[in-house]
C-alpha positions in Angstrom: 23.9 -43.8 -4.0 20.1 -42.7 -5.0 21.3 -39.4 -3.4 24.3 -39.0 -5.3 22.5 -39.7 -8.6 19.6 -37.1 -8.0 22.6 -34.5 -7.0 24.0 -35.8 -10.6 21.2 -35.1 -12.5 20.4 -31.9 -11.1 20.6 -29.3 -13.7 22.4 -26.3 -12.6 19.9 -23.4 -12.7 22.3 -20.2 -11.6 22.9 -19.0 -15.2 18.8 -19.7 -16.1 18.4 -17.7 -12.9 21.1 -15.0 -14.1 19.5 -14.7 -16.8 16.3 -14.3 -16.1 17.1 -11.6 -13.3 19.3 -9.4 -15.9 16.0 -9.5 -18.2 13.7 -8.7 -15.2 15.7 -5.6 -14.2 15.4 -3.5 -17.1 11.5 -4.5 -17.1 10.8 -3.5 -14.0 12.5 0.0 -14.4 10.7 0.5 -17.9 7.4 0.0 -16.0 8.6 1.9 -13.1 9.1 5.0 -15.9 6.4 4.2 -17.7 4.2 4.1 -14.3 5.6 8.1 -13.2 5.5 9.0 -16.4 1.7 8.2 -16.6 1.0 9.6 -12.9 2.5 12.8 -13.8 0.6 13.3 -16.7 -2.3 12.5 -14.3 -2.0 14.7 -11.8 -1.1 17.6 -14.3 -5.0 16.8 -16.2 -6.5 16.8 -13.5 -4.9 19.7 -11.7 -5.3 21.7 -15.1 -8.1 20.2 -16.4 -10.7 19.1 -14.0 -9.9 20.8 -11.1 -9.6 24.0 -13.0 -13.0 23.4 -14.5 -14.6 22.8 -11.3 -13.4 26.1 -9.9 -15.0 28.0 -13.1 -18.1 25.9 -12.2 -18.3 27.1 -8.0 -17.7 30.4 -8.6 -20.4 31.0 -11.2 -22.8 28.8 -9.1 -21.6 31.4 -6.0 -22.5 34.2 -8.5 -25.8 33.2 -9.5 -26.4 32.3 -5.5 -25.9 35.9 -4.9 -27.8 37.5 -8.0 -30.8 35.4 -7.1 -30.8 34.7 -3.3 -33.4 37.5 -2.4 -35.9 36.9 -5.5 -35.5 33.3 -5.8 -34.9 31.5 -2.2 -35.9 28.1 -3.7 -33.5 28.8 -6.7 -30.9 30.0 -3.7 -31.4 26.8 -2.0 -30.5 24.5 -5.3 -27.3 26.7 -6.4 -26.1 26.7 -2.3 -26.4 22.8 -2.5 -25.1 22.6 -6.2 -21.9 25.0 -4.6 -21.2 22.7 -1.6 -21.7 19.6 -4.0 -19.1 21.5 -6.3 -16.4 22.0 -3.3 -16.8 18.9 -2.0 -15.9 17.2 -5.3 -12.9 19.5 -5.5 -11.6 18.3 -2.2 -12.1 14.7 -2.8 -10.1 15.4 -6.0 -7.0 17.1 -4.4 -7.1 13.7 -2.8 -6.5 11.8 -5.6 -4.0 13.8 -6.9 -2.0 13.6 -3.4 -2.6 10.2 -3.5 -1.8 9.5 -7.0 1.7 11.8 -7.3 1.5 14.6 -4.8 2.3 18.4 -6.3 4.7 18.8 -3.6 6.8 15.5 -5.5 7.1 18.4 -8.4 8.2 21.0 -6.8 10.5 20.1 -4.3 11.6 16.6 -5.0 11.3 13.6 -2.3 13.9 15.5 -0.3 12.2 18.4 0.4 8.8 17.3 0.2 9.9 15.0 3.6 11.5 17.6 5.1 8.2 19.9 4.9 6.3 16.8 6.0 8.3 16.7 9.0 8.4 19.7 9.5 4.4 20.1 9.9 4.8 17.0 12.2 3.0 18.0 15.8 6.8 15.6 16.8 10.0 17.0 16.8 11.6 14.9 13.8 15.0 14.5 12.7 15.5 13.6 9.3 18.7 12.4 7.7 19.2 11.6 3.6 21.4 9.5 2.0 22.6 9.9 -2.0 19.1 8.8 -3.5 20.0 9.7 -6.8 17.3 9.4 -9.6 14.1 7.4 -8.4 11.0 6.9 -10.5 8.2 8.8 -10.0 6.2 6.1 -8.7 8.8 5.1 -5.9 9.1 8.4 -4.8 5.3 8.6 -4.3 5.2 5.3 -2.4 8.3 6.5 -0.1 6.4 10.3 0.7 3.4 8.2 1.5 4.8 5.6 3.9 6.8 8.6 5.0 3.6 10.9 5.2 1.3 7.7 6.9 3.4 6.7 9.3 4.2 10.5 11.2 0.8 10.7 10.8 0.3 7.9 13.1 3.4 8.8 15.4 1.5 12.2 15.9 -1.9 10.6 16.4 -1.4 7.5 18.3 2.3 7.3 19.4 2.4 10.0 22.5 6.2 10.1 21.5 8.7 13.2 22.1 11.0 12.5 19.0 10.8 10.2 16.1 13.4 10.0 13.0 13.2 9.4 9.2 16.1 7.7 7.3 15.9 7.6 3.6 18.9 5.8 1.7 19.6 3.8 -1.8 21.4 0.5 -1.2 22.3 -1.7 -4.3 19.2 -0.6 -6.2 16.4 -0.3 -3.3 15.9 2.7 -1.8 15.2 2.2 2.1 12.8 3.9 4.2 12.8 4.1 7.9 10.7 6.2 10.3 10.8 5.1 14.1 9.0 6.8 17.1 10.3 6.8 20.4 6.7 6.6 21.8 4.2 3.8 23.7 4.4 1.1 20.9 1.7 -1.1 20.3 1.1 -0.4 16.8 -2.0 -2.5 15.6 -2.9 -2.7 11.9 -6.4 -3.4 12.7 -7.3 -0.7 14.6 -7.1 1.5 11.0 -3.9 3.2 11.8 -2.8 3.5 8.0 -0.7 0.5 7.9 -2.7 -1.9 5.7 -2.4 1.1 3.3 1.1 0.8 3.4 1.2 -2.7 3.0 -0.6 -2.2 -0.1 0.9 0.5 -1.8 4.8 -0.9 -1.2 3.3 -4.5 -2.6 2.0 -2.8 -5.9 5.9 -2.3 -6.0 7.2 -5.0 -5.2 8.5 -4.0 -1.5 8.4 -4.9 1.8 7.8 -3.9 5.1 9.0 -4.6 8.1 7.1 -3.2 11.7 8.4 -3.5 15.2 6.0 -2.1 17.7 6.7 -3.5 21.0 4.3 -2.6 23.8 6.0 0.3 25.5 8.0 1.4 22.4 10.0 2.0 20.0 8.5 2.0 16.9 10.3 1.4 14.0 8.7 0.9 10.1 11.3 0.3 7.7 10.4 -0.2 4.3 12.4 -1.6 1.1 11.2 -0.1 -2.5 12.9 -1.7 -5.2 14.1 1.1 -7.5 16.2 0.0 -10.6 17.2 2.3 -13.0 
């Protein structure tokens, strides 16, 4: 009887819940334009703004190395140092910008910035794309870098002879799968990249999903929620 009453006075919650999720969606795809359209307008400051200005800033240092070298070796030794200081700034920001939306993203769209990633794979890779449609910026970033991370690893640690990459859109998520048919054994703590996955599909709102048995395969498929 008590159990009848609670069932009774249970309100039902699956239009609150409707509700709720039909507000959520077109949140979460605002955010996920408002996100690209910020890391796009990143990466193009930086690439013409900073990055520019630093190359105006190493080659004068390089041309002021040369004037002055045989007069001024002390001076020499401070603009060599200020040169290498300059270049290894530059490099750390190309970094950021890969990291943050990759040029590549730009110019040849997820597509074609997997295949060239596969293609420079030291494993002979077999890619295969569904109908992705339009994705927002920042879930095509977090797909080339799981994508990017994860051959990475299959080169590095996997000692396979083929691995595969799957990208398709089902019902709103766009699905990422990269397997290996290598030794297995993947271990996140032994820095192989996959905490850095973890993180950047969480900022999103995904998941991922590793099998690595010992003696293979590995497979890493990862959902990225993508409404539109």
């Amino acid at each position: 009887m008590w159990r009848d009453l609670v069932c009774l006075r249970t309100p039902n919650r699956g239009p609150v819940v409707a509700a709720r999720t039909a507000r959520v969606s077109p949140s979460r795809a605002d955010v996920l334009d408002a996100h690209g359209a910020e890391l796009r307008r990143i990466e193009r400051d930086l690439h013409d703004g900073a990055q520019a200005g630093l190359v105006a800033v190493a080659m004068r240092l390089g041309v002021a190395r040369d004037l002055l070298g045989a007069q001024h070796p002390v001076v020499a030794e401070l603009l060599r140092e200020a040169l290498e200081g300059a270049e290894e700034v530059m490099t750390e920001l190309r970094d950021v910008v890969r990291a943050g939306y990759p040029p590549i993203l730009a110019d040849r769209g997820l597509a074609g910035a997997v295949d060239a990633v596969a293609a420079r794979t030291g494993v002979t890779t077999d890619v295969r794309l569904g109908e992705l449609g339009r994705l927002p910026a920042a879930v095509e970033a977090a797909a080339y870098f799981v994508v990017a991370e994860t051959l990475a690893n299959t080169t590095k640690y996997s000692r396979a002879r083929r691995a595969r990459v799957g990208l398709t859109r089902r019902d709103g998520t766009l699905v990422v799968e990269v397997a290996d048919d290598g030794v297995g054994g993947a271990d996140e703590r032994n820095g192989t990249g996959i905490v850095g996955i973890r993180r950047r599909v969480a900022a999103l709102d995904g998941r991922v999903a590793i099998t690595s048995p010992i003696g293979g395969p590995t497979v890493v498929t990862v959902e990225l929620p993508c409404a539109s």
